[in-house]
VEXLUMPA-364435 format. One record per atom (N, C-alpha, C): residue number from 1; residue in one letter; chain; atom name; x, y, z. Coordinates in pm, 1 decimal, padded with zeros to 6 digits. Layout:
residues N
PT    n  res  chain  atom        xx        yy        zz
PT  NUM    A      A    CA         X         Y         Z
...
***
This chain:
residues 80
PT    n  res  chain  atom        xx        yy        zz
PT    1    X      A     N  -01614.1   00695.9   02863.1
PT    1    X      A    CA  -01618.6   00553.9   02888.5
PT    1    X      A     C  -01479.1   00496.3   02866.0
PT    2    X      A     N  -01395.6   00408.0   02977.5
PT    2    X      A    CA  -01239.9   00357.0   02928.7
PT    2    X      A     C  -01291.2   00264.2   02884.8
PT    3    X      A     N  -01117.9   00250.0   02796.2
PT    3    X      A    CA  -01157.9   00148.1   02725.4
PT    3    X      A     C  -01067.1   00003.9   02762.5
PT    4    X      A     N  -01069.0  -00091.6   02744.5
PT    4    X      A    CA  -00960.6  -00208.6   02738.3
PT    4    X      A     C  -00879.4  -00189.0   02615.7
PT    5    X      A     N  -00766.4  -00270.6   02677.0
PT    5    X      A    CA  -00653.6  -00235.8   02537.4
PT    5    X      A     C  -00643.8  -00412.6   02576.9
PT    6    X      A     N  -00674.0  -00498.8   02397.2
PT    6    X      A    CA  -00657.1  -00639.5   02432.6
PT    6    X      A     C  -00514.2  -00665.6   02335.1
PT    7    X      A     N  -00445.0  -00803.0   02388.1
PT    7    X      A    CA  -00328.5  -00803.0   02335.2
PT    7    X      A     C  -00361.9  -00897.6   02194.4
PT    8    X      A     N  -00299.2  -00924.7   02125.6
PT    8    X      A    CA  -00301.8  -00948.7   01941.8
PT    8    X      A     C  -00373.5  -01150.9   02012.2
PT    9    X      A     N  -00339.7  -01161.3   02059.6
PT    9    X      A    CA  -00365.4  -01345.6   02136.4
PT    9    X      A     C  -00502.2  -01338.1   02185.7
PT   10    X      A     N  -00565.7  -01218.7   02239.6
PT   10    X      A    CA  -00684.7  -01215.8   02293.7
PT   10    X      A     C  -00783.4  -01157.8   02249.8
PT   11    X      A     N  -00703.3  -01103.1   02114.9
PT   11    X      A    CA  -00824.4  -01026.5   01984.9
PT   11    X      A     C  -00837.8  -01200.3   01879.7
PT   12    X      A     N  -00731.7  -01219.4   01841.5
PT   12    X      A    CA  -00765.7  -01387.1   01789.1
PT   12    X      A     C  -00863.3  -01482.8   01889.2
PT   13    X      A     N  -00803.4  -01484.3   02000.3
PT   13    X      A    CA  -00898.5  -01574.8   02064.6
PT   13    X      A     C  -01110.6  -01536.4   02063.2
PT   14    X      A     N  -01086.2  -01382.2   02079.1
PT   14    X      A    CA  -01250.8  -01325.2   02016.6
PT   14    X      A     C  -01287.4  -01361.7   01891.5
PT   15    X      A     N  -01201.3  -01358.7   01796.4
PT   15    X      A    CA  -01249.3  -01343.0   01608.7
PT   15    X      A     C  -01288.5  -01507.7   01627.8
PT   16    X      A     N  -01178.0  -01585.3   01702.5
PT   16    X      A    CA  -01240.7  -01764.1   01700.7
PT   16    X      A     C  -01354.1  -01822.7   01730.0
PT   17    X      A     N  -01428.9  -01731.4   01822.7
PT   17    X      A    CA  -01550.7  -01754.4   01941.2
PT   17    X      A     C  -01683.6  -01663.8   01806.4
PT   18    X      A     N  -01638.4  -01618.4   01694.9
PT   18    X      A    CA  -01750.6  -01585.3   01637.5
PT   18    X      A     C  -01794.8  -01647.3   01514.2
PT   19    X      A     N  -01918.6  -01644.7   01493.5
PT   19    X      A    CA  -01991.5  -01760.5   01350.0
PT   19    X      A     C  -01887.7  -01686.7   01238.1
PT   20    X      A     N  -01916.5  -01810.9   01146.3
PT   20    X      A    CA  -01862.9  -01801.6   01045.6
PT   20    X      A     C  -01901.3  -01633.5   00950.9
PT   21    X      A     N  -02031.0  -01611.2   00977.4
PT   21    X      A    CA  -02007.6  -01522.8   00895.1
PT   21    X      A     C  -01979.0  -01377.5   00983.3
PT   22    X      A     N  -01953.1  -01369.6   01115.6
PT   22    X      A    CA  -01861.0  -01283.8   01200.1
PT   22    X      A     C  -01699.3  -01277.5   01171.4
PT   23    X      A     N  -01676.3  -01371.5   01157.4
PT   23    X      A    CA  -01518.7  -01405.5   01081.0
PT   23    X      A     C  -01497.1  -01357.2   00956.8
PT   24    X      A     N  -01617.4  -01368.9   00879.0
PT   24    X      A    CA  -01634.0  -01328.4   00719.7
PT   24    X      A     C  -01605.6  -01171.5   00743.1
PT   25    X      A     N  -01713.9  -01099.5   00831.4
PT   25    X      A    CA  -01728.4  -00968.8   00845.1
PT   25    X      A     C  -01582.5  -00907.9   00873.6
PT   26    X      A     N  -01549.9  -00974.8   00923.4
PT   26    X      A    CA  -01393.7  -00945.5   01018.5
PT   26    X      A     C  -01316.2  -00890.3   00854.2
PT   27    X      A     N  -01274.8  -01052.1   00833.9
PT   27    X      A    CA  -01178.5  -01066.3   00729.2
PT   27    X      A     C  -01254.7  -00948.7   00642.5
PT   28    X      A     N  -01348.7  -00913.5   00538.9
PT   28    X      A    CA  -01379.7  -00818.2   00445.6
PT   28    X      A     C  -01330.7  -00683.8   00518.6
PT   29    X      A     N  -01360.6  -00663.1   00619.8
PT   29    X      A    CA  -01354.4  -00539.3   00695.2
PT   29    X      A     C  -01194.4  -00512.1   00674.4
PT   30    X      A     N  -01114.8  -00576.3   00707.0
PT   30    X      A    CA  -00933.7  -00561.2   00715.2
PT   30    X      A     C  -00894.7  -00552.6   00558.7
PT   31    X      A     N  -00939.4  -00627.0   00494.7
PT   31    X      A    CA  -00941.1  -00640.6   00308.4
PT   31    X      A     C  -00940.2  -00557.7   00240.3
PT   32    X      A     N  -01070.6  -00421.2   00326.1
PT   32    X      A    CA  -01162.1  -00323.0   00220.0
PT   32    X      A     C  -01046.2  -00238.4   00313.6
PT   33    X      A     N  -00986.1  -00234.8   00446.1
PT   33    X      A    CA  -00856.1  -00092.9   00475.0
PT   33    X      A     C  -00727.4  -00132.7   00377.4
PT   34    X      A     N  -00667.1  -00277.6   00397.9
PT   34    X      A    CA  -00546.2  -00289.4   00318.8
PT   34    X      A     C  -00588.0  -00230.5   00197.5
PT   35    X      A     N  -00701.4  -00273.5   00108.1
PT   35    X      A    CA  -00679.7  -00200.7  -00042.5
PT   35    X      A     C  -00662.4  -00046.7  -00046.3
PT   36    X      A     N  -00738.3   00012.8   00090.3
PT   36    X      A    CA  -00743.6   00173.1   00078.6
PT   36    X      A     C  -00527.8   00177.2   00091.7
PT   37    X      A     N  -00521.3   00100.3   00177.7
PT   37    X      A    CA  -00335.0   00151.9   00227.5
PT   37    X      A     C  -00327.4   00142.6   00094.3
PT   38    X      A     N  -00320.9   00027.7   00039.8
PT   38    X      A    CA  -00227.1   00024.7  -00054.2
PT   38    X      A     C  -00221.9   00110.2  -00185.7
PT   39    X      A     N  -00384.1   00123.5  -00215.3
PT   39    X      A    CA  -00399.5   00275.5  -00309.0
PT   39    X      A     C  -00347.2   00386.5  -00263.1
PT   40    X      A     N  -00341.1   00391.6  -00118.6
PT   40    X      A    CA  -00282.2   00528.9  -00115.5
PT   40    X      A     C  -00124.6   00531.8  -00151.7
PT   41    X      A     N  -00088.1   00403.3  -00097.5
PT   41    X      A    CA   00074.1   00406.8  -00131.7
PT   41    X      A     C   00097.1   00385.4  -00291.8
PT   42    X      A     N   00010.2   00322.3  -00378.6
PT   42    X      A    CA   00034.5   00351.6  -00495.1
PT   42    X      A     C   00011.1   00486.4  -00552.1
PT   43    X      A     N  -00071.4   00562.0  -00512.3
PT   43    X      A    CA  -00103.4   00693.8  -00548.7
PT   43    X      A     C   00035.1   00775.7  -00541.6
PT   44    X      A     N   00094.0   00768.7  -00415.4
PT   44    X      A    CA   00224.6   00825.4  -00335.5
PT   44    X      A     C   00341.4   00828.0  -00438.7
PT   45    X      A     N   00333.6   00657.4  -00464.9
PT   45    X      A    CA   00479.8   00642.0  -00593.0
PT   45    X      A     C   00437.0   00711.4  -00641.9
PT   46    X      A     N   00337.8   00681.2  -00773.2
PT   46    X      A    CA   00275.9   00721.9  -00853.9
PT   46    X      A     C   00306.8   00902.8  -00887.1
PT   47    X      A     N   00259.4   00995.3  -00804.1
PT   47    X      A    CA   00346.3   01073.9  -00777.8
PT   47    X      A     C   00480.2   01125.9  -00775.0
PT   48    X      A     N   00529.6   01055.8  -00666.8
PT   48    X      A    CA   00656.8   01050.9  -00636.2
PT   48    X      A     C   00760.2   01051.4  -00761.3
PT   49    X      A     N   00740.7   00950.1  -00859.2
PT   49    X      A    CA   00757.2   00916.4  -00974.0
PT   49    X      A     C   00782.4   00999.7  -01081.9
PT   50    X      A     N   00673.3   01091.4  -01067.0
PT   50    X      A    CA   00647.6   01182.1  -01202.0
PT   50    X      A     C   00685.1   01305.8  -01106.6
PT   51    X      A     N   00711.2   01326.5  -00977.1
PT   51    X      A    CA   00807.9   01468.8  -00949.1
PT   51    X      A     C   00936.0   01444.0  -00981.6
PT   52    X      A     N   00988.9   01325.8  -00966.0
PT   52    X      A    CA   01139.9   01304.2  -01000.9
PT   52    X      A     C   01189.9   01279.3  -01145.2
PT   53    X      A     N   01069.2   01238.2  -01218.7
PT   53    X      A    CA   01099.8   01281.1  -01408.6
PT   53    X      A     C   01099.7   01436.9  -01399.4
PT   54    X      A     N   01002.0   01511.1  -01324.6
PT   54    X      A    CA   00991.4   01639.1  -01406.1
PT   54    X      A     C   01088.4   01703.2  -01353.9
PT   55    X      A     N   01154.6   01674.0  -01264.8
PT   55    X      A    CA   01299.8   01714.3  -01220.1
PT   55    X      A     C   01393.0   01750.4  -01262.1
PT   56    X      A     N   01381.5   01607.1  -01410.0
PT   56    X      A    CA   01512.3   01552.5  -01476.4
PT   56    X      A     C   01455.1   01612.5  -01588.7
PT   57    X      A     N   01328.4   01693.9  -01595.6
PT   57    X      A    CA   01276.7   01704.3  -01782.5
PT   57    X      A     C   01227.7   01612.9  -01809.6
PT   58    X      A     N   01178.6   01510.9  -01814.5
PT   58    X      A    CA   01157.2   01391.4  -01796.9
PT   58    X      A     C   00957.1   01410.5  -01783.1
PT   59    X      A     N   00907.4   01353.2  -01910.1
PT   59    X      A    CA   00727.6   01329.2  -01917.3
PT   59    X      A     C   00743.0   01170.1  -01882.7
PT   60    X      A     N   00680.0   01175.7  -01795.1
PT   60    X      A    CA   00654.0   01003.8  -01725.9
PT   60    X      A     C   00575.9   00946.5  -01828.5
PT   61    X      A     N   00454.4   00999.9  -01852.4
PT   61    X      A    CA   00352.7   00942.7  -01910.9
PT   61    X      A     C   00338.9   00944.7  -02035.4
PT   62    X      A     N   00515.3   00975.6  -02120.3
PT   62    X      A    CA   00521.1   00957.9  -02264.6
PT   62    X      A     C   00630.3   00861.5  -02277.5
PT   63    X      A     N   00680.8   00810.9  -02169.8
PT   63    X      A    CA   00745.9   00699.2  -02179.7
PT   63    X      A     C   00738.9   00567.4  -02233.8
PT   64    X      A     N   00774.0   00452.2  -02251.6
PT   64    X      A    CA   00731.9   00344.0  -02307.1
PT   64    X      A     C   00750.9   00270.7  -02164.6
PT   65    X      A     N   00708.0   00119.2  -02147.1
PT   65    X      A    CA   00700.4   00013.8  -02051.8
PT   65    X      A     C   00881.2   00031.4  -02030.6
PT   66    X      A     N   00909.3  -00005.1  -02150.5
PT   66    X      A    CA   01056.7  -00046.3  -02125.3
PT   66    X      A     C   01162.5   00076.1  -02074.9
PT   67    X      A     N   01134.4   00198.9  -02128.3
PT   67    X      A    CA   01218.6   00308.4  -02089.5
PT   67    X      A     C   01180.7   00394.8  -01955.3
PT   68    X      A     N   01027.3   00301.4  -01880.2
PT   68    X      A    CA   01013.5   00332.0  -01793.9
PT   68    X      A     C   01136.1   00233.3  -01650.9
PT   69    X      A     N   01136.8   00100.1  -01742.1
PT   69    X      A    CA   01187.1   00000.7  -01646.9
PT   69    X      A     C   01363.2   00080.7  -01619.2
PT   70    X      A     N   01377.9   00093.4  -01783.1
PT   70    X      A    CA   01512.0   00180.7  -01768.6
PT   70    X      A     C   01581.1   00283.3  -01692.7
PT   71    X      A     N   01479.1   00385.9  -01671.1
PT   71    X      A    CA   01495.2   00464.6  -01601.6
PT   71    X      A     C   01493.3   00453.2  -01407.4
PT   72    X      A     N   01361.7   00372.2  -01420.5
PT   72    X      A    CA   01360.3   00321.4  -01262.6
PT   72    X      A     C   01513.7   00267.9  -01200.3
PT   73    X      A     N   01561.0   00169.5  -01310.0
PT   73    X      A    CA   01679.1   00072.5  -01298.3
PT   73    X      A     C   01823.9   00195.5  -01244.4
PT   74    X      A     N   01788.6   00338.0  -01367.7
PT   74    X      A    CA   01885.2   00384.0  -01364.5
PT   74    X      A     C   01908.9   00473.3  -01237.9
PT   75    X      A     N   01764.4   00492.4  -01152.7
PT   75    X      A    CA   01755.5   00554.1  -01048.9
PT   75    X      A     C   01810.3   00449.2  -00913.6
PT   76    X      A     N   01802.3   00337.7  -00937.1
PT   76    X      A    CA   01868.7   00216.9  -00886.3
PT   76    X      A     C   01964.3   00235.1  -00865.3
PT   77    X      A     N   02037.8   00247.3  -00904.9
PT   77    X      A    CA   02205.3   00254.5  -00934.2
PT   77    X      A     C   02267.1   00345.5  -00943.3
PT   78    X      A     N   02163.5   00465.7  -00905.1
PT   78    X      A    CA   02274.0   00603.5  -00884.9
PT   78    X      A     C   02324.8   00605.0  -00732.1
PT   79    X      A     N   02438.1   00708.4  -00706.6
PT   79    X      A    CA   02522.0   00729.7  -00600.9
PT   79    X      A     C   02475.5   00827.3  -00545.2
PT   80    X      A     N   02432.1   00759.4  -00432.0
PT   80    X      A    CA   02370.3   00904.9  -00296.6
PT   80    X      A     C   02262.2   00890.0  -00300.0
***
């Protein structure tokens, strides 16, 4: 079965033409993927994070708040 491909002006103009709680459905529906993106991209740092301490010797998760900020900062400001 083809399909239509609608442009971003003519997917708004549909979400406008539906009841309020079609709009509701909409909006929760986009809400409940952004939180999945964004867990995944926190998962990713999160990661990311603790391969580049154990790199350095470095236990992420015996760090303090502040010697975590330190270190981030100091990865900031390195060359290359």
């Amino acid at each position: 079965m083809p399909t239509s491909q609608l442009t971003n002006e003519q997917a708004v103009q549909i979400i406008k033409q539906l009841s309020p709680q079609g709009k509701r459905a909409i909006l929760v529906a986009l809400a409940e993927e952004h939180e999945k993106q964004r867990e995944a991209l926190l998962e990713y740092g999160d990661q990311r994070i603790r391969n580049i301490c154990a790199q350095r010797g470095i236990d992420w998760t015996s760090l303090t708040d502040e010697e975590r900020e330190q270190f981030i900062d100091k990865l900031l400001h390195e060359d290359g």
